[in-house]
N, C-alpha and C positions, 0 to 999 in steps of 0.2 A: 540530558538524562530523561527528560521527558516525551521528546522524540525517538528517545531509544527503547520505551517501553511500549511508545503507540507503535512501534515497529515490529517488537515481539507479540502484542497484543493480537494486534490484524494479522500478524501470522497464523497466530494457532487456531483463529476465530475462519481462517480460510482452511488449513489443513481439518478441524473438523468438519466441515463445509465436503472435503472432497473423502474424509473416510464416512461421513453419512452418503455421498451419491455411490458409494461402492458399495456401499450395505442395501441399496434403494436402486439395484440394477437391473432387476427383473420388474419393476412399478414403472407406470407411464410414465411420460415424458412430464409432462405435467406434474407429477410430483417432485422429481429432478429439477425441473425449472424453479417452481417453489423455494425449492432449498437454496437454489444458488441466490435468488432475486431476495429472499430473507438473511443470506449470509452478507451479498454485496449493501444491502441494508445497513446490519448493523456492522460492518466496519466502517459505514458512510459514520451511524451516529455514535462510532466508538469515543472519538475526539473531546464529543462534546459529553457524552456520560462520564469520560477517564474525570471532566471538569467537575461537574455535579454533584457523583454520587460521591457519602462520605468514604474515606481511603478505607479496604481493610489491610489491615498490614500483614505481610509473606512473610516467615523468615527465610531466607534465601541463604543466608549464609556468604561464601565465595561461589557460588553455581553461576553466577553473572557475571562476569567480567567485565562487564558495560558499570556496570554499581560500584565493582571496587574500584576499578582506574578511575577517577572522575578527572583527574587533574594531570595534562601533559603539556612538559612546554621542551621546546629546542635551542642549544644555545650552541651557538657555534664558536668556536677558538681556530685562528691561524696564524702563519707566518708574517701576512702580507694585512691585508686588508679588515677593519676592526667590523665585527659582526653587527648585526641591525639591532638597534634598540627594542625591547621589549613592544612597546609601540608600534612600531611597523611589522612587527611578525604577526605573520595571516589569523585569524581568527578563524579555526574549521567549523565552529558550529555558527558563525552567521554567516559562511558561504554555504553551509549545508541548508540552512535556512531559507536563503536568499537564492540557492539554484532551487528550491524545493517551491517555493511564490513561484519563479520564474517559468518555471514546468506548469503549475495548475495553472497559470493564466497563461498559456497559451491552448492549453486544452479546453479547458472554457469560451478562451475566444474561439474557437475552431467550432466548437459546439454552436457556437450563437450565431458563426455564419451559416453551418449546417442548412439551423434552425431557419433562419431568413431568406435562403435561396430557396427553402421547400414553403415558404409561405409566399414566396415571389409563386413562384409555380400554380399556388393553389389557386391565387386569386388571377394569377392569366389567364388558367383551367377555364373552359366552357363547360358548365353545367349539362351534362347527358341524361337520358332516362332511358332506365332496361326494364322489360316486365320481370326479368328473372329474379329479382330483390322484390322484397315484399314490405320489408324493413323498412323505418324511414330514416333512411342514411342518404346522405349529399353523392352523387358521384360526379365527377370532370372529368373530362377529358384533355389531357397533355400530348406530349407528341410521338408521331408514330413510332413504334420498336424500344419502347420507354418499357420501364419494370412497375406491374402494377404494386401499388403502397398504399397503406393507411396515414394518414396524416390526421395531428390532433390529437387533445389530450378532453378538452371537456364538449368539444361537436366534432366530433372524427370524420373526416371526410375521405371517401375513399378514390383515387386519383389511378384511371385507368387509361395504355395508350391509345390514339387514336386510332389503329386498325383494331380494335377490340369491337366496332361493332361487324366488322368481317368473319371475325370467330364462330366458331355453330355453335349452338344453344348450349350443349353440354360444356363447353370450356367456357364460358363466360358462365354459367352456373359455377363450376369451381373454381374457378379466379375469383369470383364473389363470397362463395361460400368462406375459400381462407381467410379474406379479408377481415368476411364477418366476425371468423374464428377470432380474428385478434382484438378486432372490437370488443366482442363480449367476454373476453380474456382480459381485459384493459391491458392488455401489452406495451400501449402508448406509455403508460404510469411505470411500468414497472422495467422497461427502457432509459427513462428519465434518470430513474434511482440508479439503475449501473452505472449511465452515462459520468453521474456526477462522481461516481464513489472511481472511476478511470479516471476523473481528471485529478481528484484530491489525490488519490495513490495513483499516481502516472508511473513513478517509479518500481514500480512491484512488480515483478515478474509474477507473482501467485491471483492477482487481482485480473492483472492481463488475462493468464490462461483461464479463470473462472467466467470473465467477459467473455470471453469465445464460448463457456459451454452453455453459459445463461444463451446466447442467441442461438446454439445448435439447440437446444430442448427447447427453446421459445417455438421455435419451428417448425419442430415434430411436434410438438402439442398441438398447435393450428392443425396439424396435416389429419393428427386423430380425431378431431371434428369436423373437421370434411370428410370423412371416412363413415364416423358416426351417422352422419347426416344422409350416408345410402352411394356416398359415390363410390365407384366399382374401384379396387387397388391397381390393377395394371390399367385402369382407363386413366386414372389419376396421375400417376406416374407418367405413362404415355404425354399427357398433356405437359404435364412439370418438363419434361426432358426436351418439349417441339417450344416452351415459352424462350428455355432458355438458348436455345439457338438459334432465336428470333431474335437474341437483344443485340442492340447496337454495342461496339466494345465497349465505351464507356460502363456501359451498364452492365457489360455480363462482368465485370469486373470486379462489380459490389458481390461483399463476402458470402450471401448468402444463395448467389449463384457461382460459385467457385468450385471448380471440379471436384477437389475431395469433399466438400460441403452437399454437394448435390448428389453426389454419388452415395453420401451417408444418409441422407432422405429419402433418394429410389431404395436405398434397400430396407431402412424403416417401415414405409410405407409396402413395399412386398413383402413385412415378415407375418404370416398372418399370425402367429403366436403372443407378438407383443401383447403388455396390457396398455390398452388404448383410454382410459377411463378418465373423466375431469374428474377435476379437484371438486371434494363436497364442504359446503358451509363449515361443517364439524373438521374436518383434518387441516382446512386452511387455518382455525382457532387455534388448533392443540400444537400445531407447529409455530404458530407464533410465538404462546406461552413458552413453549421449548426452546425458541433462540433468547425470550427475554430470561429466562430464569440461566442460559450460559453467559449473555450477555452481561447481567449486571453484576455479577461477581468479577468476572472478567475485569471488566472497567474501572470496578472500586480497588482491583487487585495492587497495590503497593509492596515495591520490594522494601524490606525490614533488613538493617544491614545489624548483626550482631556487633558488640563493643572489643575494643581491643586490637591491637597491629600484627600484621603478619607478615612473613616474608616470604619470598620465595626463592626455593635453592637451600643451600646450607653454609654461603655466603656469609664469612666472618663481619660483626654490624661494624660501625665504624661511627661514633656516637659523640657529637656536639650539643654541646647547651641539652646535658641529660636528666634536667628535669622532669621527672613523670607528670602528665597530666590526670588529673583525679577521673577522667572519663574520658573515653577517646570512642568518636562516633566515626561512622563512615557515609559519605556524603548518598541523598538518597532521599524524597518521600518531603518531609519537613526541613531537612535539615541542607541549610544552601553552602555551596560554597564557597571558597574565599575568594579573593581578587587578590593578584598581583600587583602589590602597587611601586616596588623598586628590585630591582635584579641587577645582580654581579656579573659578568660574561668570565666564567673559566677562562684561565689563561693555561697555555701547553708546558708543560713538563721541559726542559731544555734534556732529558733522556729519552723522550716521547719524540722529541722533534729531529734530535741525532739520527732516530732510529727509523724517522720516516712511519712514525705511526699513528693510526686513528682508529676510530669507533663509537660504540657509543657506551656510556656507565647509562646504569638505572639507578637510583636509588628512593627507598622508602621512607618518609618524611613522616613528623609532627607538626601542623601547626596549631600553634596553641590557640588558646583565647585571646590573647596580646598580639596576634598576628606573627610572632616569630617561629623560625622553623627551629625544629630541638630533636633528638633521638632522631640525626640522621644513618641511615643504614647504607649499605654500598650491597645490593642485592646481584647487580652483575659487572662485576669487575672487567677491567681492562688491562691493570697494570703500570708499569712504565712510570709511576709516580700519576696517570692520571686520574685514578679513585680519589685523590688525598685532593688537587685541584680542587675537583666537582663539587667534593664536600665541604671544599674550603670557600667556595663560591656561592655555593647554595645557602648555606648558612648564616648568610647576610643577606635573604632575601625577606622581604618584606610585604606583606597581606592587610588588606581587610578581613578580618577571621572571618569563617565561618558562624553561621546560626541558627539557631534552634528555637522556634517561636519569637524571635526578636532578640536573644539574648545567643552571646557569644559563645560557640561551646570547641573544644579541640577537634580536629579529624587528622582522618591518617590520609594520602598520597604517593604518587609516584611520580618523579621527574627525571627525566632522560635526557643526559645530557650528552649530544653530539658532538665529538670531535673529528674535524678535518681539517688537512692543511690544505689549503689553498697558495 
């Protein structure tokens, strides 16, 4: 449940992410990057605020689907071979769990070798000196037909290849200049922040595609301070287009020389229209204020499930141990739910089995405060005598109730029980 609302959270905290860069499409690059590097921000620190801030509670109603199913199990019935114990059937949210570790720590490891082949690099780098930099930034030299890079987060060193002092003045002026751009961009930082918020959500397709456009704007923002700085548009370009078919394959292969990548910068960098403009003190503030003031609603957001059972369909109920319970909650926010602690296995209908049939019933349960199940419903029938089974099976199933600040309280459920012959 908890995973299922960090899931909807980081959604819609990206989906406004991409309906602000579509309102912010005529504004520099640098604004666009902003947005993305503030949105991939807070759904790094969405996790840890969902923890902190106090819940406010949604009511949602049924609008989630995620909130009202909370509780599904499968039980199998056949001819031949007696079905797996309760106990050995798969648990999906500690594999969901458990493949979800398993992805961010390979992405973090992947990260940290990155990080340590480009520190191998730095420190083999021979120290160079150009008049063209005025700045006092480190520069090395690595090997020939190599991609110039900034490396570093708190002494950023800029790592240029060896035929770069063959270059004429003007291309090593803006191969510096970019560089510089991203130095004084902190590009280093705010690389870091995506990097990490790709390996926590590896899995997200919306996180993915926002990574790609945080480093397509990261790079036209450098490209409009080198612009700013006096260098000429088609000399620039010119030069961007002769680096990248200088590089060795390894290298022209990194993304941000990739044909549709590079092709979207020559024409950036040709449009003379664009707005080219850095980010000022004051709109870097007021956009911050504006991801925290969506963000912390956002986080404290809790779904509130309204009281009482539902079903669905028009499914005749079909009703054991029909005790009402004086308050029926739905699992969600405070209120945990039960455990499993004995189950019946359905046995087949000897009209079910004649007839060579299977499927699965649903049906919508109580359990009470005493752990027993009560007001069972048959919401999607089968037949054949196997509703009457299910119900006859499930009814002797046994919980650790659910609760409600430490105390027991009823909730409602759904249990699907599969029938196949084997």
């Amino acid at each position: 449940m908890v995973y299922a609302q960090i899931v909807l959270k980081s959604t819609l905290l990206l989906a406004l992410a991409w309906l602000a860069v579509l309102c912010l499409r005529r504004k520099s690059a640098a604004v666009r990057h902003q947005v993305w590097t503030l949105a991939l921000a807070a759904v790094l620190v969405l996790p840890l605020f969902s923890m902190l801030l106090p819940a406010w509670r949604v009511p949602v109603g049924d609008l989630f689907l995620l909130n009202r199913f909370f509780f599904r199990t499968e039980a199998r019935a056949s001819t031949g071979k007696k079905a797996l114990p309760s106990s050995q059937q798969v648990d999906f949210g500690t594999l969901f769990i458990t493949l979800w570790g398993f992805g961010m720590a390979a992405s973090l490891s992947q990260m940290m070798v990155g990080w340590a082949m480009a520190e191998r690099i730095r420190r083999s780098a021979k120290p160079i000196y150009m008049p063209e930099i005025e700045e006092e930034i480190e520069l090395r030299q690595t090997a020939a037909a190599s991609m110039p890079i900034t490396f570093g987060l708190f002494r950023p060193v800029i790592l240029l290849p060896a035929d770069a002092t063959q270059w004429s003045t003007e291309r090593r002026r803006i191969v510096l200049l970019h560089e510089l751009a991203h130095i004084q961009r902190r590009d280093g930082a705010t690389h870091l922040v995506a990097r990490l918020t790709l390996a926590l959500y590896w899995w997200h397709p919306l996180v993915w595609a926002a990574w790609r456009e945080s480093v397509k704007e990261r790079e036209c923002a450098a490209d409009d301070l080198v612009l700013a700085a006096g260098a000429g548009a088609c000399e620039y370009a010119g030069h961007l287009l002769d680096l990248a078919r200088s590089m060795q394959p390894p290298q022209a292969a990194i993304a941000m020389l990739r044909a549709s990548q590079l092709q979207n910068r020559l024409a950036a960098i040709l449009d003379s229209k664009r707005d080219r403009r850095a980010l000022q003190p004051t709109a870097i503030i007021a956009a911050l204020l504006a991801v925290l003031a969506i963000l912390i609603p956002v986080a404290a957001m809790r779904a509130k499930e309204g009281t009482g059972a539902t079903t669905s369909g028009g499914a005749k109920a079909t009703s054991v141990n029909p005790a009402p319970s004086a308050r029926l909650y739905r699992i969600g926010g405070d209120v945990k739910a039960p455990v499993l602690l004995s189950k019946i296995e359905p046995q087949y209908s000897e009209e079910a089995r004649l007839a060579k049939y299977s499927g699965s019933v649903l049906l919508d349960i109580e359990v009470g405060e005493d752990g027993l199940t009560r007001n069972i419903r048959v919401t999607r029938p089968l037949g054949f005598g196997l509703d009457q089974k299910a119900v006859e099976a499930v009814s002797h199933w046994k919980f650790i109730p659910a609760t409600l600040n430490g105390q027991p309280v009823a909730v409602s459920a759904e249990v699907e029980v599969d029938f196949r012959l084997q």
